[in-house]
N, C-alpha and C positions, 0 to 999 in steps of 0.2 A: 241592554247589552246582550251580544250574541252568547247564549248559554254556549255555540257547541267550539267554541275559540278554547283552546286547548289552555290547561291549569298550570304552573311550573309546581305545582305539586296534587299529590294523590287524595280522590275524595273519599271518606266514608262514610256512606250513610247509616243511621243509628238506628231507625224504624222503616223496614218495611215489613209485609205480611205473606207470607206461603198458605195454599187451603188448594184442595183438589176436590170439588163437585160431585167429581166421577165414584168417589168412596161411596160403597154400598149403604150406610148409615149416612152420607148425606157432609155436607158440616153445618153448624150451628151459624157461622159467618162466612161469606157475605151472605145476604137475601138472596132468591132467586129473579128478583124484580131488579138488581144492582146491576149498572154497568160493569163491574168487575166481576162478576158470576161467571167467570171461567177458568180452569186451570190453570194455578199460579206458582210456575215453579221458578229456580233461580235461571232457566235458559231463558224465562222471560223475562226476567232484570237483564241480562246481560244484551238482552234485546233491545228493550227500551230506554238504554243507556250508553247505547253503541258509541262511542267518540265523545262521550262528556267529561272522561277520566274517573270514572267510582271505579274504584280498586275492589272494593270490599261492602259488606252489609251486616247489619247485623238486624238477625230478624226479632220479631216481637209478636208473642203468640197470641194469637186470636181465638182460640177455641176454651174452654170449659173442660174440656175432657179430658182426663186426666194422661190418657197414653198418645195423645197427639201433642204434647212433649216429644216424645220417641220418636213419633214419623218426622217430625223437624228435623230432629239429632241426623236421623236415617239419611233425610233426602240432603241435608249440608253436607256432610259426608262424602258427598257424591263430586261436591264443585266445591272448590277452593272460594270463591266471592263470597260465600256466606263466612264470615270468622265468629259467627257468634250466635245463640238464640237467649231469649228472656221469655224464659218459662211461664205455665199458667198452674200457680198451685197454692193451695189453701193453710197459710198460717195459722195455728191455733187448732186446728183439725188433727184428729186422730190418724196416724200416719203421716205426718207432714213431714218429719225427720229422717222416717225412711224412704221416703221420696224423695224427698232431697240429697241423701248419700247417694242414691243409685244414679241418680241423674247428675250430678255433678262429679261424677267420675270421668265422665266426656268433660273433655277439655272446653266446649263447644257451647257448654253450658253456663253462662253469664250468671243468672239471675230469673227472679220473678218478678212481676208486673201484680200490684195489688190497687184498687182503690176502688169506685164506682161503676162497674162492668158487672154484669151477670148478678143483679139483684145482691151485691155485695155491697159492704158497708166500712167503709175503711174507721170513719169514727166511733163507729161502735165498737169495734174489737178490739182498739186500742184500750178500751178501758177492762180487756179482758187478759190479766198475768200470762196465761197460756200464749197467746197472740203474742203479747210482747216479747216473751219465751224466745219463741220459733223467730220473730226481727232478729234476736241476737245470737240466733246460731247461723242465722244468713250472713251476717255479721263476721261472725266468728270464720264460717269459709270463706271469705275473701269475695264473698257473692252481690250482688247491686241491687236494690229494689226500686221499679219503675213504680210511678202512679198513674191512672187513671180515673177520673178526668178532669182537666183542669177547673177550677172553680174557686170561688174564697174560702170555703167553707173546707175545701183536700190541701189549701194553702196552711190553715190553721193545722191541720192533720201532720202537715209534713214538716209542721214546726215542733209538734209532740215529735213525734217520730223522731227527730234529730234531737229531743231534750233526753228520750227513753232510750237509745240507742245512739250515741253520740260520736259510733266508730262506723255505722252504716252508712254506705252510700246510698244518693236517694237521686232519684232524676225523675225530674215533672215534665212529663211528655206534655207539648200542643198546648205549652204555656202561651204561645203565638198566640193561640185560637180564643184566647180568655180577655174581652172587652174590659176595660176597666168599667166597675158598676157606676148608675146615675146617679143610686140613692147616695145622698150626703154620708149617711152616718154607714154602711155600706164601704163607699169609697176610702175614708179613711182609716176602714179596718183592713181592706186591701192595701193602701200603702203602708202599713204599719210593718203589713207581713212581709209587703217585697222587699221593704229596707230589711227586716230583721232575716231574712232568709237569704239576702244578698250578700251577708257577711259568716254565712255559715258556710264554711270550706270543702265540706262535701257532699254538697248540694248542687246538682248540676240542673241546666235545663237545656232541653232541646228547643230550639227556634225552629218550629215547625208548625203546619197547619194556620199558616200565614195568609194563604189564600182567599178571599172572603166572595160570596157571591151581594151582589147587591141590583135592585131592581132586574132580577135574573141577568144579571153580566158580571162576568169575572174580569178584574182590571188585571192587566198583569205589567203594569207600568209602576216604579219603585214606590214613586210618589204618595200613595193613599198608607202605604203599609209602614212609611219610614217613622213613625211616629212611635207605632210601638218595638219597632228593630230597635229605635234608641235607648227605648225603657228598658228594654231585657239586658241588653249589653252595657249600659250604664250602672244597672242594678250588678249584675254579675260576671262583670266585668270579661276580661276576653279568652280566660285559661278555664272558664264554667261553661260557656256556652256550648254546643253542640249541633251538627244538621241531620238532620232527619226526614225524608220525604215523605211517610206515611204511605208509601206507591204499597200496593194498587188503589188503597182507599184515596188517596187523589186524584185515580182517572177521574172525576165526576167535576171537577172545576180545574183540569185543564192536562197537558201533555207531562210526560217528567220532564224534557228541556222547561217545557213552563213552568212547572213549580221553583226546578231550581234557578231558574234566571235570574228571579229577584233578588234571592237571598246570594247568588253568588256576585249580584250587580252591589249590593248594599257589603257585606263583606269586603271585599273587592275594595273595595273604597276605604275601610278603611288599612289598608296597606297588606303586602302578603303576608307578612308577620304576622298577623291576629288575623286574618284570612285561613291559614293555615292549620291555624290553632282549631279554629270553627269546624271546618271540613275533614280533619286528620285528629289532629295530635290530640286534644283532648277527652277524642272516645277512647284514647290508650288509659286517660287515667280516670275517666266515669268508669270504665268496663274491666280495664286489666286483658284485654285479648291480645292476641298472639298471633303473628302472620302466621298464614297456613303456607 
């Protein structure tokens, strides 16, 4: 299906990333060997998305550092497309709370992003009161917690997580991207968790990172990917789900029309009603943002 055939409603995407090279200190992501190793601001979304209808984005921080938070806030600020960022800040750490007031003073500011990134350990710190602490003052602000990276073992995390803080939003980014495992005894602890997380209500996931490369070729025909699009939407039904391009981290297996064609081909199908839901309405109630 032609991605750039105009939507009868407005898209917003849930992940993509901002990072500028040129900064004296450099940034931590992307690589300098990366396709996407160039300045990435939102004139370059609104670029690479010229006529596909994304209204809006909400970015999701890539760096470690703690003040490029700020340069996010800074450069959204600038363009209205950005309605959102999901912070990068350290639960359970000394100062995490007054981090968190200063920064969630901007409107603009969603949430943090925790789980397997930057030599971090999401299951470990769960068994640490402090950590669980800082969940439920995110909690408490009306703020969303993303995870990273998909796998069985942040499935099991995100199931704590929702047992420990039961009023937190939680959204499992690039659950797309997570193979269902071979091993027998493996596999069944995955389906245990997708049933049991598919009935927790505020549990979101983004269907993203769909894309697969295979014998170095990217298919971008709906066919191969529709297997797990069904699992994710069957599991959590169609007011959980959420799109996400992952762009720039996607230029490496294919265009943004390519990313999104599939997922707007398979959507799409099943009716604009839950079409809608997917691309719009339900980043309102993972995120809570607010047209600019």
């Amino acid at each position: 299906m032609d991605a750039q055939q105009p939507l009868p409603f407005p898209i917003l995407d849930t992940h993509i990333h901002l990072f500028d090279p040129t900064h004296p200190q450099g940034v931590p992501w992307p690589p300098k060997t990366a396709v996407m190793y160039r300045t990435t601001l939102p004139d370059r979304l609104r670029e690479v998305t010229q006529g596909l209808g994304v209204k809006g984005a909400i970015e999701v921080e890539c760096s470690p550092w703690l003040e490029d938070n700020q340069w996010v806030l800074d450069v959204a600020a600038k363009d209205p497309i950005i309605v959102g960022m999901i912070g990068n800040l350290e639960p359970g750490k000394a100062g995490f709370r007054e981090q968190l007031d200063r920064l969630r003073k901007n409107p603009l500011f969603l949430g943090i992003r925790y789980g397997y990134l930057w030599g971090r350990n999401l299951g470990e710190q769960l068994n640490r009161p402090e950590f669980v602490a800082d969940l439920k003052a995110l909690a408490d602000a009306g703020l969303t917690l993303d995870t990273a990276n998909a796998s069985v073992k942040l499935l099991g995390d995100v199931r704590r997580i929702t047992d420990l803080v039961p009023r937190l939003r939680v959204v499992i980014d690039h659950l797309a991207g997570l193979a269902k495992p071979s091993d027998a005894a493996q596999l069944d602890t995955y389906q245990s968790l997708m049933r049991d997380l598919g009935h927790r209500k505020k549990v979101f996931v983004k269907v993203s990172a769909v894309l697969r490369r295979v014998d170095d070729k990217v298919n971008y025909d709906l066919a191969p990917y529709r297997a797990k699009l069904d699992e994710l939407s069957e599991t959590f039904g169609p007011d959980r789900v959420l799109y996400g391009s992952d762009w720039p981290n996607s230029e490496p297996l294919g265009t943004y029309p390519q990313v999104l064609g599939v997922v707007r081909e398979y959507f799409l199908g099943k009716g604009k009603k839950d079409a809608a839901k997917y691309f719009y309405k339900n980043s309102i109630a993972a995120y809570r943002w607010k047209p600019r």
